[in-house]
C-alpha positions in Angstrom: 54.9 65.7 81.2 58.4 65.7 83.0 60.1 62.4 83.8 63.0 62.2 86.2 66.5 61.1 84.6 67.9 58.6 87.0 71.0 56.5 86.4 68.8 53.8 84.4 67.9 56.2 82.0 70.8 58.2 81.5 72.3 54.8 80.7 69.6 54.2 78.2 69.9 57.4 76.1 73.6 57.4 76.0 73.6 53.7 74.7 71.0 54.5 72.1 73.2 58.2 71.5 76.2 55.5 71.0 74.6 53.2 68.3 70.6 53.0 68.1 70.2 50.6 65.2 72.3 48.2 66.8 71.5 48.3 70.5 68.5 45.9 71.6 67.1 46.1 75.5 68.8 43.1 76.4 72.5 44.3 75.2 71.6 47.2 77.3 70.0 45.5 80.1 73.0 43.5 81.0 75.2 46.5 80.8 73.4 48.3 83.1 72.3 45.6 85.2 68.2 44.8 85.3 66.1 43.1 82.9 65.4 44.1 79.6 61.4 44.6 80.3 62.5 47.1 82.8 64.8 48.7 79.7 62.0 48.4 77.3 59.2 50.5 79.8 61.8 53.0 80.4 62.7 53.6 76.9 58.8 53.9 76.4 58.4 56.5 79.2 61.2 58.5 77.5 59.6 58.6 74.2 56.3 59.5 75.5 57.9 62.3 77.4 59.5 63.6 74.5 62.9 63.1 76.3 63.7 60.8 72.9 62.4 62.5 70.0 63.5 59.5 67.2 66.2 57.9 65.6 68.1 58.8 62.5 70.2 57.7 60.3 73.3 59.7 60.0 73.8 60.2 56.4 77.2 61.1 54.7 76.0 62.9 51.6 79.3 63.8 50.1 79.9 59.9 49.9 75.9 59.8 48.3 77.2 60.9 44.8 79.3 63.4 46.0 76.3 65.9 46.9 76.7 69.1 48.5 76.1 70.4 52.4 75.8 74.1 53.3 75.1 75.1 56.8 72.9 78.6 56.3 73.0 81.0 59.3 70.0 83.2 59.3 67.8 86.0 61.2 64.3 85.4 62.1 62.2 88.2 64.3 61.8 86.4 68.0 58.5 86.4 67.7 58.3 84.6 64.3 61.4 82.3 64.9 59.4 79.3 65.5 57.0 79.5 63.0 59.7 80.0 60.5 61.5 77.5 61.4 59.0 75.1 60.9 58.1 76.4 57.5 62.2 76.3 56.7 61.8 72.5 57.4 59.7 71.9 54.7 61.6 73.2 51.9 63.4 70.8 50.1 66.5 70.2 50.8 66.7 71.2 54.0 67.4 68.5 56.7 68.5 70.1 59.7 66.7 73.3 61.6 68.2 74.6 64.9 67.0 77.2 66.8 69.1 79.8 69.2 68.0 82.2 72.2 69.3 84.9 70.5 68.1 88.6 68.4 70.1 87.8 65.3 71.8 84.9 63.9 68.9 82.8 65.8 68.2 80.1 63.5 70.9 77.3 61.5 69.7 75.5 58.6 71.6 72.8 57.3 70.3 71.9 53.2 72.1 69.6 50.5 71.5 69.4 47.5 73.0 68.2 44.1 74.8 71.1 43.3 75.2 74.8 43.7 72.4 75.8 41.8 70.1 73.3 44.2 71.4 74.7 47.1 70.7 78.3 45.9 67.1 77.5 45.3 67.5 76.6 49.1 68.7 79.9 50.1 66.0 81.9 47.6 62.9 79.8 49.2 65.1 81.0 52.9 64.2 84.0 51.9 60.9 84.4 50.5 59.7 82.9 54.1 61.3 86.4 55.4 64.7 85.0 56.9 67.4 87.0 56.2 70.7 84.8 55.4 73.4 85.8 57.0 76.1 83.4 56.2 76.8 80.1 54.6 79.6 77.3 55.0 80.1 74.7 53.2 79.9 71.5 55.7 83.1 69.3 55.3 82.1 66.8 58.0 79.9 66.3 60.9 80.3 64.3 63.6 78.1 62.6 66.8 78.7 61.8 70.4 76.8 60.5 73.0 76.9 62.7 76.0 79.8 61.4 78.3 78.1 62.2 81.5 75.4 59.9 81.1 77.9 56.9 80.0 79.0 54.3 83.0 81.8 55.2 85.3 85.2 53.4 85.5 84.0 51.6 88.5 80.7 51.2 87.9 77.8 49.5 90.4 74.9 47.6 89.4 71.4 50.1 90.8 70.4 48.6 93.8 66.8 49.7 93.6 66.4 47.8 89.6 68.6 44.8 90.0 68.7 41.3 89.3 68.8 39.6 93.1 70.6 36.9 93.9 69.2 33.3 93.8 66.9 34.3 90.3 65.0 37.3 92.2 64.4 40.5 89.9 62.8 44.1 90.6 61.2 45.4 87.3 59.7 49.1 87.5 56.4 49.2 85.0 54.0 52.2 84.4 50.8 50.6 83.8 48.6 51.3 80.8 45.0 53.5 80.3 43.4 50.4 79.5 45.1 47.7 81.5 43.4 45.4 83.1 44.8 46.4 86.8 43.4 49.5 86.6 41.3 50.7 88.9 41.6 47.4 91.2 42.7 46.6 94.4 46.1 44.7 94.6 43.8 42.3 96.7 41.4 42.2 94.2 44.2 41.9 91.6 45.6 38.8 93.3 42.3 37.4 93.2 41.4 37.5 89.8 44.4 35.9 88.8 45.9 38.9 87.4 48.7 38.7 89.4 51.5 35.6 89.5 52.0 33.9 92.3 55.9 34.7 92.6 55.2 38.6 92.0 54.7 41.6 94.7 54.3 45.2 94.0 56.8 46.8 96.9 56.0 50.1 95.5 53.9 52.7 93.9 55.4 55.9 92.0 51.9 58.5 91.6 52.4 62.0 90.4 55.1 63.4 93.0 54.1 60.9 95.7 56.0 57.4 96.0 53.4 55.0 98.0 53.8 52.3 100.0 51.2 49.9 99.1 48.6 47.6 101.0 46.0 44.9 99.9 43.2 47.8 99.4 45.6 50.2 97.4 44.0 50.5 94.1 45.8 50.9 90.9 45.0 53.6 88.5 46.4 54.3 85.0 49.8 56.2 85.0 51.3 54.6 87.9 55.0 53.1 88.2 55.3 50.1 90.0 58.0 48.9 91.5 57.9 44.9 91.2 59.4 42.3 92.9 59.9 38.8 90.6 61.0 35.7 92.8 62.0 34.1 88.9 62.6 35.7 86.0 60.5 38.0 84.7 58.6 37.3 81.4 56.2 39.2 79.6 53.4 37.3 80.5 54.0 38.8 83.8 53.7 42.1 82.4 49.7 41.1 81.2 47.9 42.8 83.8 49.7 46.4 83.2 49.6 46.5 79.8 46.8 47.8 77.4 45.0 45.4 75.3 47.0 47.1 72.0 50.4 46.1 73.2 
């Protein structure tokens, strides 16, 4: 499942590319400029579409006891790469594993280890899998950065379709749950049951490829985004109705 990469969440992945452990969804929300249940959703839509895989800790080994990092370059046949390289991951040792579109040289397995004779067990087990090694460095350092382009501008704007309004208005997007309660009702029907507030309107619908416009009758099914209007701020009981019965 795709999922399109607007400015929200190209704000979101370079703030959690910047400092994960220490960025919450209301730090980012007021950077970017809508509420932090909007944040939260869209940081859920981009782990469930694989768009963020995790969150690691980046380790300095040479300052844990002084151990050693050697980046391996190896060969794996194309048609095996992938397997391999899943098997290389589960060596010990080996913390990194990073494929390349390539005939030779395809595959770059970083290991540490102890010492030497650690890191050689490292490069025998490399081998028994079939890879064939062609070259290892010592690492000295590695370094991170969050991708620029998805970092604000100089001058940047708030969005104007996920913005706090003025006099306490807010528009939260949120993709409702399998089991939600909304689903498969009516906003009509919705209303009346209670499951929506008072001060809340849906003002849109995001389904599949198709961005409705919805009425009183327009049902709700599991998988949709709505767009949601808030005339107060918007709390997470609000959020009851499109949520499963887990969360």
């Amino acid at each position: 499942m795709g999922i399109r990469l607007d400015d929200v969440n190209r704000r979101i992945i370079h703030a959690l590319m910047q400092d994960a452990r220490n960025t919450s969804a209301p730090t980012i929300a007021e950077d970017v400029g809508v509420s932090p249940a909007t944040i939260r959703n869209r940081i859920d839509q981009l782990e469930n579409a694989g768009v963020i895989r995790g969150y690691h800790a980046n380790v300095d080994f040479e300052a844990a006891d002084e151990m050693l990092t050697t980046l391996y370059t190896a060969t794996a046949p194309i048609e095996e790469r992938p397997r391999l390289a899943q098997q290389a991951r589960t060596i010990p040792g080996v913390v990194n594993v990073r494929e390349f579109v390539a005939g030779e040289k395809n595959l770059h397995v970083l290991a540490t280890g102890p010492d030497v004779e650690a890191l050689n067990d490292v490069a025998r087990e490399l081998t028994k899998l079939g890879l064939e090694i062609d070259d290892e460095k010592l690492v000295r350092t590695e370094q991170f950065q969050a991708y620029h382009a998805f970092g604000p501008e100089e001058t940047h704007q708030q969005f104007s379709d996920y913005i706090s309004l003025a006099g306490g208005n807010e528009v939260v997007e949120i993709t409702v749950d399998d089991d939600a309660p909304i689903v498969g009702k009516s906003l009509e029907r919705a209303d009346d049951e209670g499951l929506l507030e008072d001060d809340t309107l849906v003002v849109s619908i995001e389904r599949t490829d198709d961005v409705l416009t919805p009425t009183g009758s327009t049902e709700v099914r599991a998988g949709d985004i709505l767009t949601v209007l808030s005339r107060s701020d918007f709390d997470e009981s609000a959020l009851r109705a499109f949520e499963g019965v887990g969360n």
